[in-house]
C-alpha positions in Angstrom: 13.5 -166.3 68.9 14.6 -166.2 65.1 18.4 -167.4 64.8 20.4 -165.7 62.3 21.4 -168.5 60.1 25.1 -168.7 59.2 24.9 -172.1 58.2 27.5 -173.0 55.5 24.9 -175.6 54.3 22.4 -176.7 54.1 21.9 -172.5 54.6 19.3 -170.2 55.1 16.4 -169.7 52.2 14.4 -166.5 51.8 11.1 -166.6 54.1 8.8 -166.6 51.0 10.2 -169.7 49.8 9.7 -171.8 52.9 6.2 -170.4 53.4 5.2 -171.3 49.7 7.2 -174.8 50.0 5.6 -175.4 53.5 1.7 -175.0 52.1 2.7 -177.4 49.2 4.0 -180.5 51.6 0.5 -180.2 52.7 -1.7 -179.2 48.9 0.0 -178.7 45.8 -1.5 -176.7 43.0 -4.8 -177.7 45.1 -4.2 -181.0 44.1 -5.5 -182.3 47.5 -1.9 -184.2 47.2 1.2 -183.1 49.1 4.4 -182.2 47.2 6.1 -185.3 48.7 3.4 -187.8 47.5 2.9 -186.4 43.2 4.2 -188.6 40.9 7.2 -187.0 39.3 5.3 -187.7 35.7 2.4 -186.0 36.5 1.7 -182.7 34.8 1.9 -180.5 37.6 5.6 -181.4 38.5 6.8 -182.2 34.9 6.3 -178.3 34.9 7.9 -177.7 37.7 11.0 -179.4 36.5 10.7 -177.4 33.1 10.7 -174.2 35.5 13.5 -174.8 37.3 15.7 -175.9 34.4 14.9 -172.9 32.0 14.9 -170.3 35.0 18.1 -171.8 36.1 19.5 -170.9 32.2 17.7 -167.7 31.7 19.6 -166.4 34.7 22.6 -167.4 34.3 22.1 -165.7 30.8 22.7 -169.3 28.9 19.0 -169.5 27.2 19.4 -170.2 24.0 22.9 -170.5 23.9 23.5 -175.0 23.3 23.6 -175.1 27.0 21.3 -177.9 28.6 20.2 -177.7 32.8 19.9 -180.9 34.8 18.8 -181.2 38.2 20.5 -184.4 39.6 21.4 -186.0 42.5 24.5 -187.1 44.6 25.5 -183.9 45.1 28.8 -182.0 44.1 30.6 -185.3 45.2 29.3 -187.5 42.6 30.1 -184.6 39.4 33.5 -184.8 40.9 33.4 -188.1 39.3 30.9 -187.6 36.7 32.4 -185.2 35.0 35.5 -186.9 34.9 33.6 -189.5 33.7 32.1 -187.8 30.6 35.1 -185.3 29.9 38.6 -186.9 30.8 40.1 -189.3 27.5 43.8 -188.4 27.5 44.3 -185.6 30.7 42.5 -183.3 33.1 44.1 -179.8 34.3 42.8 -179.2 37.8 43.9 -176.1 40.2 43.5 -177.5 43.8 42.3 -174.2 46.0 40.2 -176.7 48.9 39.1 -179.6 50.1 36.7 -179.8 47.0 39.0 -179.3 44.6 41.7 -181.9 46.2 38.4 -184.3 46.5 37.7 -183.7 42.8 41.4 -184.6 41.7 41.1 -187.9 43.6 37.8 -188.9 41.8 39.4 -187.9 38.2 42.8 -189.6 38.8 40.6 -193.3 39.0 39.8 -192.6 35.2 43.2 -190.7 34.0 45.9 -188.8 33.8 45.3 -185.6 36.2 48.2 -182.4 36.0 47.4 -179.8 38.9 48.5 -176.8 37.6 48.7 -175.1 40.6 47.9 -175.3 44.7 47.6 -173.3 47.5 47.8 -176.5 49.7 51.2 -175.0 51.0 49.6 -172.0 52.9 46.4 -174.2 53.8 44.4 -173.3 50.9 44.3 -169.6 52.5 44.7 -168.0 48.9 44.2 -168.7 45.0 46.9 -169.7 43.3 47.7 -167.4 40.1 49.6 -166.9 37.3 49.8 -171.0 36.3 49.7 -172.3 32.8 47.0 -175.0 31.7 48.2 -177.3 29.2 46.6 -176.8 26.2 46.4 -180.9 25.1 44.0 -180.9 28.2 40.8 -182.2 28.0 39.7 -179.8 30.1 40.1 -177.7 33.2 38.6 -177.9 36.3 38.5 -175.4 39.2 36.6 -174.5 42.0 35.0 -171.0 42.1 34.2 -170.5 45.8 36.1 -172.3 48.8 33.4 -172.4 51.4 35.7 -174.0 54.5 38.3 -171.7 53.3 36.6 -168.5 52.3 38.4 -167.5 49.4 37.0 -167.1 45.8 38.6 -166.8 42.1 37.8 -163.3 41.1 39.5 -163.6 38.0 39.2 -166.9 36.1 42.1 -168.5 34.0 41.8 -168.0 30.5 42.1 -171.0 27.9 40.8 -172.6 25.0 40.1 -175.9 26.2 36.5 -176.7 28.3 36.4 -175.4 31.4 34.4 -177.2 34.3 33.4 -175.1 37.7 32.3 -176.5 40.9 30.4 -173.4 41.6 28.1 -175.2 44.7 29.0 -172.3 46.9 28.4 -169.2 45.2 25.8 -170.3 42.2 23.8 -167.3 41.3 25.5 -165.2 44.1 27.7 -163.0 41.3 27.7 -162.1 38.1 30.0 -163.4 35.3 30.8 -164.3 32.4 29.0 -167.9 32.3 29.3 -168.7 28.5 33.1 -168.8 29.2 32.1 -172.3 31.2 31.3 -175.2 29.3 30.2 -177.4 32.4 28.9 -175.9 35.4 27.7 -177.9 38.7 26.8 -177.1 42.3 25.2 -178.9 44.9 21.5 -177.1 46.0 22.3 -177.0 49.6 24.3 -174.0 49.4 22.8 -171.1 48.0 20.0 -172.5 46.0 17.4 -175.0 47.6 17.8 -178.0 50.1 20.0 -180.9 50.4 19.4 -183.5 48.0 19.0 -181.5 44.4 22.3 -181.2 42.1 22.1 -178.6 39.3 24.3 -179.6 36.4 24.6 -177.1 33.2 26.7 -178.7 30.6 27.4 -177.1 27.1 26.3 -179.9 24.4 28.5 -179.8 21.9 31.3 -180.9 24.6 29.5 -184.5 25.5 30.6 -187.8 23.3 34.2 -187.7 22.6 35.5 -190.0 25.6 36.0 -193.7 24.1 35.0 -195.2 27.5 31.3 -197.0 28.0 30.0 -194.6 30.6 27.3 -196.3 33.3 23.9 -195.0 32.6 23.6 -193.0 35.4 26.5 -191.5 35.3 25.8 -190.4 31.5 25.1 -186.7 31.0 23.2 -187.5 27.4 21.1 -190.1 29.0 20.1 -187.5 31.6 19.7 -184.9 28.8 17.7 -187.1 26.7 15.1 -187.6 29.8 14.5 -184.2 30.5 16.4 -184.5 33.9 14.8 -187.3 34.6 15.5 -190.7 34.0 15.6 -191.7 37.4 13.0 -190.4 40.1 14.0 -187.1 40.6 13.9 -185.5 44.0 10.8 -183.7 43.7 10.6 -181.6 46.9 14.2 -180.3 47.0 14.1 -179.5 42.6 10.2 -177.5 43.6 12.0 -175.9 46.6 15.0 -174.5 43.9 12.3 -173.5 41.2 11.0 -171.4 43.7 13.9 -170.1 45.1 14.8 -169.1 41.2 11.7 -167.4 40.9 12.8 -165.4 44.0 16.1 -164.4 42.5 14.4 -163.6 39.6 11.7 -161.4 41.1 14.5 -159.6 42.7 16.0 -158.5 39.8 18.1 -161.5 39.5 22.0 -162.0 40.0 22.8 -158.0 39.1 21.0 -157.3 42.0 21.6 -159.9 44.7 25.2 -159.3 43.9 25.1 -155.8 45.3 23.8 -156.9 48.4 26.4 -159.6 49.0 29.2 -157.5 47.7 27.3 -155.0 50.8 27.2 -157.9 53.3 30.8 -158.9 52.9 32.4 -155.2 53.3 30.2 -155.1 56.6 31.9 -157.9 58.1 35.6 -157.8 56.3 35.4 -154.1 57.5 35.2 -155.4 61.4 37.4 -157.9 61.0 40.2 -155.6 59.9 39.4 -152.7 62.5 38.8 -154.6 65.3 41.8 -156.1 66.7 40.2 -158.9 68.6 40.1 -160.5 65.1 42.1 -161.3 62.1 41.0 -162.9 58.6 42.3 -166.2 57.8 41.8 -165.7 54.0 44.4 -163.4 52.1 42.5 -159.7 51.4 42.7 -160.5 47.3 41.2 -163.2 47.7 38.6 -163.0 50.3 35.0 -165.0 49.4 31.8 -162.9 49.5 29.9 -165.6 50.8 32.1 -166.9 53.2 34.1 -165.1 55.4 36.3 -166.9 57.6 38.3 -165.2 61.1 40.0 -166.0 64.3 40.2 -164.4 67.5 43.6 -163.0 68.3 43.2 -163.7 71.9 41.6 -167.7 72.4 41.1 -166.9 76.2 37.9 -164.3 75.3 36.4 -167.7 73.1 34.0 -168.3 75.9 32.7 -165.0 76.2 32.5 -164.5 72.8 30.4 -167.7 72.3 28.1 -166.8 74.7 27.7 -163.3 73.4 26.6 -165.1 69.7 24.5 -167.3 71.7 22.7 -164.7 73.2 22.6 -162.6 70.5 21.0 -165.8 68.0 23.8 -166.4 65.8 23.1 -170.0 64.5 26.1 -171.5 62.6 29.4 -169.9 62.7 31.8 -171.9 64.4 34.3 -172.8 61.6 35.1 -175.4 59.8 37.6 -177.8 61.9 40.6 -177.5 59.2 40.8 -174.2 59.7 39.4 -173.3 63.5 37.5 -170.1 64.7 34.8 -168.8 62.7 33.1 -168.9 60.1 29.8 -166.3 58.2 28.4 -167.8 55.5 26.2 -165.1 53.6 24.6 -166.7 51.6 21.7 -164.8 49.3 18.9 -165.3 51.8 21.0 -163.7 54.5 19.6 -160.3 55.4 22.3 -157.9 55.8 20.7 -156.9 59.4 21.7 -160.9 60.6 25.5 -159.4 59.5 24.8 -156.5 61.6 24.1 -158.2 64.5 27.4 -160.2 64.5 29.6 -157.0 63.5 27.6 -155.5 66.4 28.6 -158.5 68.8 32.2 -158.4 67.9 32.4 -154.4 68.9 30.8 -155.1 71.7 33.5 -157.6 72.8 36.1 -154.9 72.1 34.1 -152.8 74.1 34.0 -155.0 77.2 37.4 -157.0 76.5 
């Protein structure tokens, strides 16, 4: 039997992509060579990477616009200190919303001077701070747009004149926005995007070379720009897997469109969890994520049963995160809205039977 995938990550991908990414592990291009065995300067996957990079832009509306796409590695853990790395000289403004976020600020304080400007640490990260100031003698300011172990998002993002940096691994091409007001941009492929292993960075150019520090090669966003994403061996399969996946957005109708049907997805499952008094929402309403959704039973002793009934039913994936108990839907864009379906069905059924 199919599961339905609620994976928070690495998550579910669109059927198309897997059967497409599947045929080139065994031919690509009718090379007579696998995906996993090209050399990353041949033609074929030189053109790949120029896919995914420009596709990555073009959606996100950034083409032509001094904006440059990497795919990298190390995933959203190593921008934490990367970007610290390229951006921070005197100070770094970071809002703490999550694990992330706090992970981030421990990475940047090794290089300076970090100021949170605000943290919902107090409540256990179950809201987004608001109404802070950023200092304006900031280098920049860093904040994370979607809490996956949380599930709460930034609907309305602070406004200042200084760079702003978003960890947006969670909910990358999942809504639209406004993403010329970000001057560096990163997110970890796992999550909404392609597999584990790929890191796409957008960085604005004209922020780059004003920190006095000698920054390590590969930790260098202009070295990594000036290779064409890749002065290091790039991980083929996982940046061919996101080209495709991009393609699929883009056939779609691209992030106008998939938003609607996560925006659709989310009211399914926030609108159980509200009516159904078996369950309650950990994440304040305001502030509730789209593509995660996190909940608890108000009664631990129907657990079991309830377990079983997901079980049975082929829910894959939505125990939650251990700092915040109970469960967990990740909805990520792949997720069909019927998967969502099944669980709101489940939990009715438990009210039903309870």
């Amino acid at each position: 039997m199919k599961k339905h995938n609620f994976s928070a990550g690495p998550c579910i991908l669109p059927q198309e992509v897997f059967a497409e990414a599947s045929q080139a592990v065994l031919d690509f291009n009718n090379s007579g060579l696998s995906i996993l065995e090209i050399s990353h300067r041949s033609k074929d996957f030189v053109a790949v990477m120029e896919e995914a990079r420009a596709l990555a832009l073009e959606l996100l509306g950034l083409d032509n616009k001094g904006y440059t796409a990497l795919f990298l590695q190390g995933g959203a853990s190593l921008q934490f200190l990367m970007a610290a790395y390229n951006l921070l000289e005197h100070k770094g403004a970071y809002l703490d919303t999550g694990t992330w976020s706090s992970k981030a600020i421990k990475e940047a304080k090794k290089l300076g001077h970090v100021d949170v400007v605000a943290s919902s640490k107090d409540k256990n990260y179950n809201y987004i701070p608001k109404n802070f100031s950023i200092p304006t003698d900031a280098d920049f300011f860093h904040c994370t747009s979607n809490n996956t172990i949380f599930g709460t998002s930034i609907k309305e993002f602070a406004q200042t004149d200084i760079p702003v940096v978003c960890d947006m691994s969670s909910d990358i091409f999942s809504r639209q926005l406004d993403f010329s007001a970000f001057d560096l941009i990163y997110a970890g492929a796992q999550k909404n995007m392609g597999p584990a292993g790929a890191t796409l960075v957008i960085v604005k150019d004209d922020i780059l070379g004003k920190v006095s520090r000698d920054i390590p090669s590969m930790l260098d966003y202009k070295i990594h720009m000036s290779k064409d994403s890749m002065f290091n061996t790039p991980p083929v399969f996982a940046v061919y897997t996101s080209m495709l996946n991009l393609r699929w957005l883009k056939a779609k109708g691209g992030i106008s469109a998939i938003e609607k049907e996560n925006e659709d997805k989310a009211s399914l499952i926030y609108s159980e969890i509200d009516i159904n008094p078996l369950f309650e929402g950990f994440a304040a309403k305001e502030d509730r994520s789209f593509m995660n959704a996190t909940f608890n039973l108000t009664d631990q002793s129907l657990k079991e049963k309830f377990d079983n009934m997901l079980k049975e039913g082929g829910i894959n994936g939505l125990n939650g995160h251990r700092s915040v108990g109970g469960y967990r839907a990740s909805m990520y864009n792949a997720l069909p809205k019927q998967s969502v379906s099944v669980v709101v069905e489940i939990m009715d059924e438990l009210e039903r039977k309870a």
